[in-house]
Each structure stands twice: as structure tokens, then as C-alpha cells.
C-alpha positions in Angstrom: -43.8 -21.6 41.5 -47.6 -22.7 41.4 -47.8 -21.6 37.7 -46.4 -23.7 34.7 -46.0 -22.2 31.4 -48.7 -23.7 29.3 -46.7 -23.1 25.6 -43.6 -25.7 26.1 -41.3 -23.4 24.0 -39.0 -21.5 27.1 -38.5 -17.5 25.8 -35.0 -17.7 24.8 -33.3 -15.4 23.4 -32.9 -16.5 19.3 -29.6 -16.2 18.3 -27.9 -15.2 14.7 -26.6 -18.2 14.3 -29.2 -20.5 15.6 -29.7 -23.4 13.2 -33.3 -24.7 12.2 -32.9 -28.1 11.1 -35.8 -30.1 9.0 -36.4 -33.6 10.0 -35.3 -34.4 6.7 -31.6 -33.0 7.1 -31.7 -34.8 10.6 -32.4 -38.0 9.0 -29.6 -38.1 6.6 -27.0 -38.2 9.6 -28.6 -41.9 10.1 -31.7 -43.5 12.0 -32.6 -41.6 15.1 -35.4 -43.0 17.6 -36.4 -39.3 18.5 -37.3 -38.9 14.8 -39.6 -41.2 14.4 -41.0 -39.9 17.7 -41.2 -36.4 16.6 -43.2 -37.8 12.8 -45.1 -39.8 15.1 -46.1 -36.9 16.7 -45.4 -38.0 20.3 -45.7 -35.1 23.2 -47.7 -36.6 25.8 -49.7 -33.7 25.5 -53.1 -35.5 25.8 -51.9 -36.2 29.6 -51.3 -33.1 30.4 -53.9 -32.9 33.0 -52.4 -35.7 34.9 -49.0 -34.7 34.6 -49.9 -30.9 36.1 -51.5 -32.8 39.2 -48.9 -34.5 39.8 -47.0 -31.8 39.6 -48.9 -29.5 41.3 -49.7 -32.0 44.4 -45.2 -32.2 44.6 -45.0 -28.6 44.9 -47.5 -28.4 47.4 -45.5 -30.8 49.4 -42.1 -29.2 49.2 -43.9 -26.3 50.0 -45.1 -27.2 53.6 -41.6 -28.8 53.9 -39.9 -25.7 53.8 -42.9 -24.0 56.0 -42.0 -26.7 58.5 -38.0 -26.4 58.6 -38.5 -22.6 58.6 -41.1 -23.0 61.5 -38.7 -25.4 63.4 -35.2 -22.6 63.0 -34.9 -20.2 66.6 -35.1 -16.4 65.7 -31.6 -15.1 65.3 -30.8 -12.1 66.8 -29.6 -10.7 70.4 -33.0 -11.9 72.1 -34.8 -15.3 73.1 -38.2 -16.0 71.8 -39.9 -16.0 75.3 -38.2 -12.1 75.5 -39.6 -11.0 72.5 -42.9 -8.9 72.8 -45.9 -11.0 70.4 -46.5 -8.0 67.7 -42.3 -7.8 67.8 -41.6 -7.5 64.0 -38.9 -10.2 64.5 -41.4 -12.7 64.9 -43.7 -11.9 61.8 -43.1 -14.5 59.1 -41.8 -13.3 55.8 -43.5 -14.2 52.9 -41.6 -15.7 50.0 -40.2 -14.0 47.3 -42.1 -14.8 43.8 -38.5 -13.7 42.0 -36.8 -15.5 39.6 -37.6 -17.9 36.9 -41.0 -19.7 36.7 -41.5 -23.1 36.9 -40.6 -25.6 33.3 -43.8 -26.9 32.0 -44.5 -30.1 33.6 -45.0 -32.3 30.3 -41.6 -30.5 29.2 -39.5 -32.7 32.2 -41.5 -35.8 31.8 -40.7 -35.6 28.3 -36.8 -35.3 29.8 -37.5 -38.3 32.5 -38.6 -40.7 29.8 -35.8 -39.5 27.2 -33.6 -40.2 29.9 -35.3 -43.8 30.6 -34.8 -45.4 27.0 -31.7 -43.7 25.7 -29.5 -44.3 29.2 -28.1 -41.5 29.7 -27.6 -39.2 33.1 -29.1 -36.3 33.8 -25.4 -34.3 33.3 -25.6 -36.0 30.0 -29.0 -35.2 28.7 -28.8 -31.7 30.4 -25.9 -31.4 27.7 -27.5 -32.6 24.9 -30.4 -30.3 25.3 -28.0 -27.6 24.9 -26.3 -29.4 21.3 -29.2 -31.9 19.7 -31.2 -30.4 16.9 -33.0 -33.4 17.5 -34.0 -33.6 21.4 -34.6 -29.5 20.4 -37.1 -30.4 18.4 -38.5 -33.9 20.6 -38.9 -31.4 23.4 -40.2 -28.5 21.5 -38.0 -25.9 22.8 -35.9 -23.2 21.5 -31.9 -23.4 20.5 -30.2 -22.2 24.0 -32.6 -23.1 26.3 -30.9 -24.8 29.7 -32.0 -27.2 32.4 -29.8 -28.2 34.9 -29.3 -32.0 35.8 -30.4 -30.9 39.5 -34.0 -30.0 37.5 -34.1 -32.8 35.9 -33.8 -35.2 39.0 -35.9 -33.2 40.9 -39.0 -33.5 38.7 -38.0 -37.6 38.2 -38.5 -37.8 41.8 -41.8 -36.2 41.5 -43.0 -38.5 39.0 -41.2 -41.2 41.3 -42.9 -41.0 44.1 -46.4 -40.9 42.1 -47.9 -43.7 39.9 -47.9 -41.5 36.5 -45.9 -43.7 35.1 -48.0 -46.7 35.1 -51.1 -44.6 34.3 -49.4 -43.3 31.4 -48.4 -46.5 30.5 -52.1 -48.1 31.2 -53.7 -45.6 29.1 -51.6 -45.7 26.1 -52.1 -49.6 26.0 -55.7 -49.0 26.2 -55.9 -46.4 23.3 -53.7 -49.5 21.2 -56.7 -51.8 22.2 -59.4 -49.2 20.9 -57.5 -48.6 17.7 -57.8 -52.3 16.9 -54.0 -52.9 17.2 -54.2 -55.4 20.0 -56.5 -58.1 20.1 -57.6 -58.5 23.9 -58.1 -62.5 24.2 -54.6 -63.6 22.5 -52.1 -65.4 24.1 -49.8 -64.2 26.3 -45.9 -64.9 27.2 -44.6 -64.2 30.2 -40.8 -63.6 31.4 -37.8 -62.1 33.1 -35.0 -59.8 32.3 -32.7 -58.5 34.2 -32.4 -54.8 35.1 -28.7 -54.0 36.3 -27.9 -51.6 38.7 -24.4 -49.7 39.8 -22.3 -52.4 41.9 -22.6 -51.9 45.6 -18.9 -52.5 47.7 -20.1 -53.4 51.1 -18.3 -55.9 53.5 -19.4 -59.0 54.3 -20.7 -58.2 57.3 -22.8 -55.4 55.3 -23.8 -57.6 52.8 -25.1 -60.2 55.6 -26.9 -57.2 57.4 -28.4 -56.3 53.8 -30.0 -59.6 53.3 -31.4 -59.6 56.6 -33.4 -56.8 56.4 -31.4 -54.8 58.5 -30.0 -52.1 55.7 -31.6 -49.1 58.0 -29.4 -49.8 60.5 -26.1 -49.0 58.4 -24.2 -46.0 58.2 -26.6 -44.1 60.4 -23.6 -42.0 61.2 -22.6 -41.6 57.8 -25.6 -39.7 56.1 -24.1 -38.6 52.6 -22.5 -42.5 52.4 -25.9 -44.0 52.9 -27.8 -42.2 50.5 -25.4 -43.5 47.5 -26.0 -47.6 49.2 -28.2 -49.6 47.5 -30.1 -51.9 50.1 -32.8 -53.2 47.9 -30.8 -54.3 44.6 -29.2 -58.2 44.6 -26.7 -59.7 43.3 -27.7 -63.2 41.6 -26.1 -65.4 39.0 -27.6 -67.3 35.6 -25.5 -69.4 33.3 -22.4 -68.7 35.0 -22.8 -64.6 34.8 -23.3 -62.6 38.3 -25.8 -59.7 38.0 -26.3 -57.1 40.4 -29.6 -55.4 40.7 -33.6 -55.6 39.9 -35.4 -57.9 37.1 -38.7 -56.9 35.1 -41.2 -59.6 34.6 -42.8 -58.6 31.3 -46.3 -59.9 29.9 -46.5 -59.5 26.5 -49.1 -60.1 23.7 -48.1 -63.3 21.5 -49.5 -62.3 18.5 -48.9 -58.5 18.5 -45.6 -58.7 20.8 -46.7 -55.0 22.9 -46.0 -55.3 26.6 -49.1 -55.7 28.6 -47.6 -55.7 32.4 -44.5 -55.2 34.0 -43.5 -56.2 37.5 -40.2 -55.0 39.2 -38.4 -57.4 41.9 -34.6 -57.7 43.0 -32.6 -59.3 40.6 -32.6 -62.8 42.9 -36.5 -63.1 43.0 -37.2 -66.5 40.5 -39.3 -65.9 37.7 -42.3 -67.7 38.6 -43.1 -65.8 41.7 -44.4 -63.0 39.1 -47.3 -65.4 38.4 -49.2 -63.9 40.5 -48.8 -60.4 40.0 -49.0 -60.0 36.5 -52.2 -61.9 36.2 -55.9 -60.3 36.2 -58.5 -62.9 36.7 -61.1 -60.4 35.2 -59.1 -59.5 32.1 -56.6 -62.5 31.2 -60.0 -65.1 31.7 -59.8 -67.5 28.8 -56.3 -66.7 27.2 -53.3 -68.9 27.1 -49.8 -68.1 29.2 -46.9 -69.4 27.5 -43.7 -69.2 29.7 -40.5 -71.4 29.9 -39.5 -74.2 31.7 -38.4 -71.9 35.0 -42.8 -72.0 35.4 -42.9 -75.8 34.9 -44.5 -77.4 37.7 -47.9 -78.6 39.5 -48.3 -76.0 42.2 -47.6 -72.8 39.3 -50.3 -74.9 36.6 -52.6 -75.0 39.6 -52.1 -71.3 40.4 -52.2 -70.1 36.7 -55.4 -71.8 36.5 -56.9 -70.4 39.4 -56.9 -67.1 37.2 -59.4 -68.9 34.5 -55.9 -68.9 32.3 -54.9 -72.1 30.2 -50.9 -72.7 31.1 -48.9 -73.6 28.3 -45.0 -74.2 30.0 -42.1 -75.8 28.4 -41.4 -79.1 30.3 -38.3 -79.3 32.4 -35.6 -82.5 32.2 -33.2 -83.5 35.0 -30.5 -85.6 35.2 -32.6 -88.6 36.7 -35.0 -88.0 34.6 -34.3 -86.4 30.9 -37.0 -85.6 28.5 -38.6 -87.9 26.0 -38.8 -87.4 22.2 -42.2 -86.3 22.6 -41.6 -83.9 25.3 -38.8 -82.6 23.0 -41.2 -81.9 20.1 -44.2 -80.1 22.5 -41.3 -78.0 24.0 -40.0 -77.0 20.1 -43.8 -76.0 19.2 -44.4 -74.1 22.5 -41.1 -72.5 21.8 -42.2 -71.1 18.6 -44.9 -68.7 20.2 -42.4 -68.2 23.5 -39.6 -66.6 22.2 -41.5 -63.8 20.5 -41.0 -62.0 24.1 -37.9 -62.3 23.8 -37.9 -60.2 20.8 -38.7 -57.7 22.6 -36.2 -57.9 25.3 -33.7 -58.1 22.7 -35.1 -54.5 20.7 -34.8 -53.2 24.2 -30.9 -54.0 24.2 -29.8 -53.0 20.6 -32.3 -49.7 20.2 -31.8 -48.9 24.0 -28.6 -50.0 24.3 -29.5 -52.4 27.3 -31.9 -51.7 30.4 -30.3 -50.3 33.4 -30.4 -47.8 36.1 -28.6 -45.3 37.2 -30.7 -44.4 40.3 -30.5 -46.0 44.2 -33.8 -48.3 45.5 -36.5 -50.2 44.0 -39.0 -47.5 43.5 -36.8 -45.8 41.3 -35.9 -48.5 39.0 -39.9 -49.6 39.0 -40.5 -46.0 37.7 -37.7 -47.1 35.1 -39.2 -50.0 33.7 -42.9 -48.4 33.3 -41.2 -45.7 31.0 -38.9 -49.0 29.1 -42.0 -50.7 28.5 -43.7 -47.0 27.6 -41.0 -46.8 25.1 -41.0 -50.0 24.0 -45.2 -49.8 23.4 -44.8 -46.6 21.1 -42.1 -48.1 18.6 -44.2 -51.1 18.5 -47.4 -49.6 18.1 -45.6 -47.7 15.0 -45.3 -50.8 13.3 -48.5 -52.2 14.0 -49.6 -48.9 12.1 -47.4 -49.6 9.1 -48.4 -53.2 9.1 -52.1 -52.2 8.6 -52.0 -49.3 6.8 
């Protein structure tokens, strides 16, 4: 298990039948994202090195758990462990047994984990369609037959999980965009919310009430395989008369080029503005503009927007005491013009990725989720940023 194959290709055995498509024949059957991946000639190879790390640092992990649960079981057999004699043969530990398959390439499954992330599919799913897609055949570079269980597949997502790969990933990529000249680093920004929904939770109410005081730990302690399918960190929240249930990405994006430059994952009820804060970088943001909606309007959010060197540009907020003049009217229309590009984006990421959602339990998880949406959402963009100055 410590060795990877390097060559992403499993040995499988070819069959007579075995079909080789051309991207050309794939294409006829209608627009495919995975397509313009494979032209584009997206592998995540160059992060390789940091994927096998990762990887590698997992394994070493789940390694010393077993070691430890192994350490921790009492010798079977007719005799204690105080009666056995110390060079007894009972008590010598048995090495494992370097049989069966070796390990899938570690690029290979992140290549499955962010499939899996844009497309919205479950593991069972995906695990199918790598057995019947020409096209995710060819995406992942491996041969016609090859298999991967959906227990594989959720194994190595909770590798990357429990890791920050994906926001490195993410970081990098954005920073190879800046050096090819396809994002100009002082333009404007926009910044705002979307929601990320989650698998409804049934709970009681006294649940619910022990959820939102912090107290999900203390539930269904005696119910083990029941508490690992509760969500204690989604929330339920409601805007414009529609309830949502789960977690909400904050999303700073360019204004000029529309490519996502942050993300920040909360529970669906956090308000927008609270992202302020944690999407802003005094040292790289110094200078720019911030255009948000009127959800940021306000003295005390101008005041902290500022403190980051950055110029707040917010759509003004009426009430019913106190409506909006003509002139606030017309400042709102023009900052609306440069606002709702971001909202572009949020709407390529519900007709191409057929909405953003998880499938997965806790906040970690979905965070994961939305550094491989906006991943995804990066390289599509940054294909037409090629076309547009080519």
C-alpha cells in the first residue's frame, strides 16, 4: 500500500469488443463539460507531488490506526497474556500481508473527487459511469473495464477532506491565471452568497433546540450508526419566502474577468456580511473596489471594509420609514451593473452543474465541496478568457 502506480492507465485486461471513441465521435452526441476538459488537457498532473503527500501522509495514518486497534485486541487462545512465556510465538506480531491489489494512483481519485464535486453525482453513481462513459474513460485516462468501488472513492475524498489540497489546488491554479495575464490583480471585486443545500435533517424539536445550542455531541451517543448520518452543523434558514437547509459559499470574484478569487463556507443561516472579513486580504485587495449588495450596506461594514485599504462600493438599502430617493435609485442601477456579474457565475454554476449541493454530513466536507466548485468553475472560465484573447 505505500506504492502508487505512477502511469494512471490500471492493467486491464482489453477486451474484443472494447470501443475506442475519438473526441470527435463523443462530441456529436452533444456538449459534454469532460470534453472540453480532456481538449483542454486538464489532469492535475502538474500537482502531483502534492497530491502523493497527501496521500502518502493518510496512509501513514490508517496505518498506525490499525497498529493501535491490533495492539489494543487480548491474544485469543486457551491462555492469558501474564501465562504466556515472553519469546511464546503467540505473542510475536505478524506482519501484514503485501497481497492483493496496489494502491489507485493518487491523481487518478482526485480526478474522481472533483468529477464527483461539479457533475453531482454519488459515489455509487460515478463508480457506474466509470464502468459505461467513453468520456469519464478517457477524462481519467484509464482503460475500458477498469472498476473502483464507491467505498474507494469515499475513502480517498476523505483524505483529501481532512487536508487543505483542495484550497492549494485551487490557490495555485488562480495564480498561474494571474501569470498568464488572464486576471488583472487590482480590478474590482464583488462579493456574495449562495446557498449550498444539504440532505434534510428530521430531528425533534427538542433535537433541533439541542442542535442550536451547541449541544449536537450529546445526541444519540447510544445510537452510533444513527449519529453518523445527523447533520449537526448544516441550518435551516429562509430568503424570499423559500426555506433552505444547509451551508452558503461566500464567493469573491473578479469584476472584470468574473473568475472566483475566494471562497468561504458557513451554515446556511450566517448573513452575508459576516464574510467581510474573511474574504478580504489587506496585503493583496489594498486599493481595489468591493462591490456587494445592499445586505453590506451600512456604517460599521464601510468602516471595516476600509480598514482593509479597500474602497466599498454597496447598493443603498430603503425601508419603509424611510424609502430611497431618485438619486439613490440611479447610484444603485449603476453599482448594479458591475454587481450582478457575480451572479453570472452562480448562475453557470446551476445550469452547467446542475445546482451546488452536497451529498456528504458536516461542514468540513461541504468546505472541501465548494474549493473543488469554484476549481471547476475557474477552469471553464479560464477557457474563455483563452478564446477571448487568442
Amino acid at each position: 500500500m505505500s506504492k502508487s502506480y505512477r502511469n494512471t492507465s490500471l492493467p486491464v485486461k482489453g477486451s474484443l469488443f472494447a470501443l475506442d471513441f475519438t473526441l470527435d465521435e463523443l462530441g456529436r452526441f452533444g456538449d459534454n463539460p469532460l470534453i472540453r476538459l480532456i481538449k483542454d488537457g486538464v489532469d492535475f498532473e502538474e500537482f502531483r507531488s502534492s497530491i502523493e503527500r497527501v496521500v502518502s501522509c493518510w496512509r501513514a495514518q490508517q496505518k498506525a490506526k490499525r497498529l493501535t486497534r491490533s495492539q489494543k485486541q487480548p491474544i485469543g487462545g486457551l491462555f492469558k497474556e501474564g501465562q504466556l512465556a515472553e519469546d511464546d510465538p503467540a505473542k510475536r506480531s505478524v506482519s501484514p500481508s503485501r497481497a492483493g491489489r496496489p494502491a489507485f494512483d493518487p491523481v487518478l481519485m482526485f480526478r474522481i473527487a472533483f468529477y464527483c464535486a461539479f457533475s453531482g453525482k454519488s459515489d455509487r453513481a460515478v463508480a457506474q459511469e466509470i464502468l459505461d462513459s467513453a468520456t469519464l474513460q478517457k477524462f481519467l485516462k484509464i482503460a475500458p473495464g477498469t472498476q473502483i468501488s464507491p467505498q474507494a472513492i469515499w475513502e480517498y475524498r476523505e483524505c483529501f477532506v481532512n487536508s487543505e489540497i483542495g484550497e492549494s489546488i485551487f490557490s495555485k491554479h488562480l495564480q498561474e491565471m494571474q501569470e498568464c495575464g488572464l486576471i488583472d490583480e487590482k480590478e474590482d471585486m464583488i462579493l456574495d452568497g449562495s446557498f449550498v443545500e444539504a440532505p434534510w435533517q428530521r430531528n425533534t424539536r427538542e433535537e433541533n433546540k439541542a442542535i442550536k445550542e451547541g449541544r449536537g455531541a450529546e445526541l444519540w451517543n447510544d445510537q452510533p450508526a444513527k449519529k453518523r448520518q445527523k447533520d449537526t452543523e448544516a441550518r435551516f434558514t429562509m430568503k424570499n419566502k423559500k426555506t433552505y437547509y444547509g451551508f452558503k459559499m461566500h464567493a469573491l470574484a473578479g469584476a472584470v474577468s468574473k473568475v472566483i478569487l475566494h471562497v468561504c463556507t458557513t451554515a446556511a443561516n450566517v448573513h452575508d456580511s459576516r464574510a467581510l472579513e474573511w474574504v478580504l486580504n489587506e496585503e493583496e485587495d489594498a486599493g481595489r473596489t468591493l462591490y456587494a449588495d445592499s445586505a453590506y450596506s451600512g456604517k460599521n461594514l464601510e468602516e471595516l471594509t476600509r480598514s482593509f485599504n479597500v474602497i466599498p462600493c454597496f447598493c443603498e438599502k430603503g425601508y419603509a420609514n424611510a424609502p430611497l430617493t431618485e438619486e439613490q435609485k440611479k447610484s444603485n442601477r449603476k453599482k448594479s451593473k458591475t454587481r450582478c456579474r457575480i451572479e453570472h457565475i452562480f448562475g453557470y454554476i446551476e445550469t452547467v452543474f446542475k445546482g451546488s449541493f452536497v451529498r456528504s454530513i458536516g461542514l468540513k466536507r461541504a468546505t472541501f465541496h465548494t474549493w473543488l466548485t469554484a476549481l471547476a468553475y475557474n477552469v471553464f472560465r479560464r477557457q474563455v478568457l483563452c478564446r477571448n484573447t487568442s
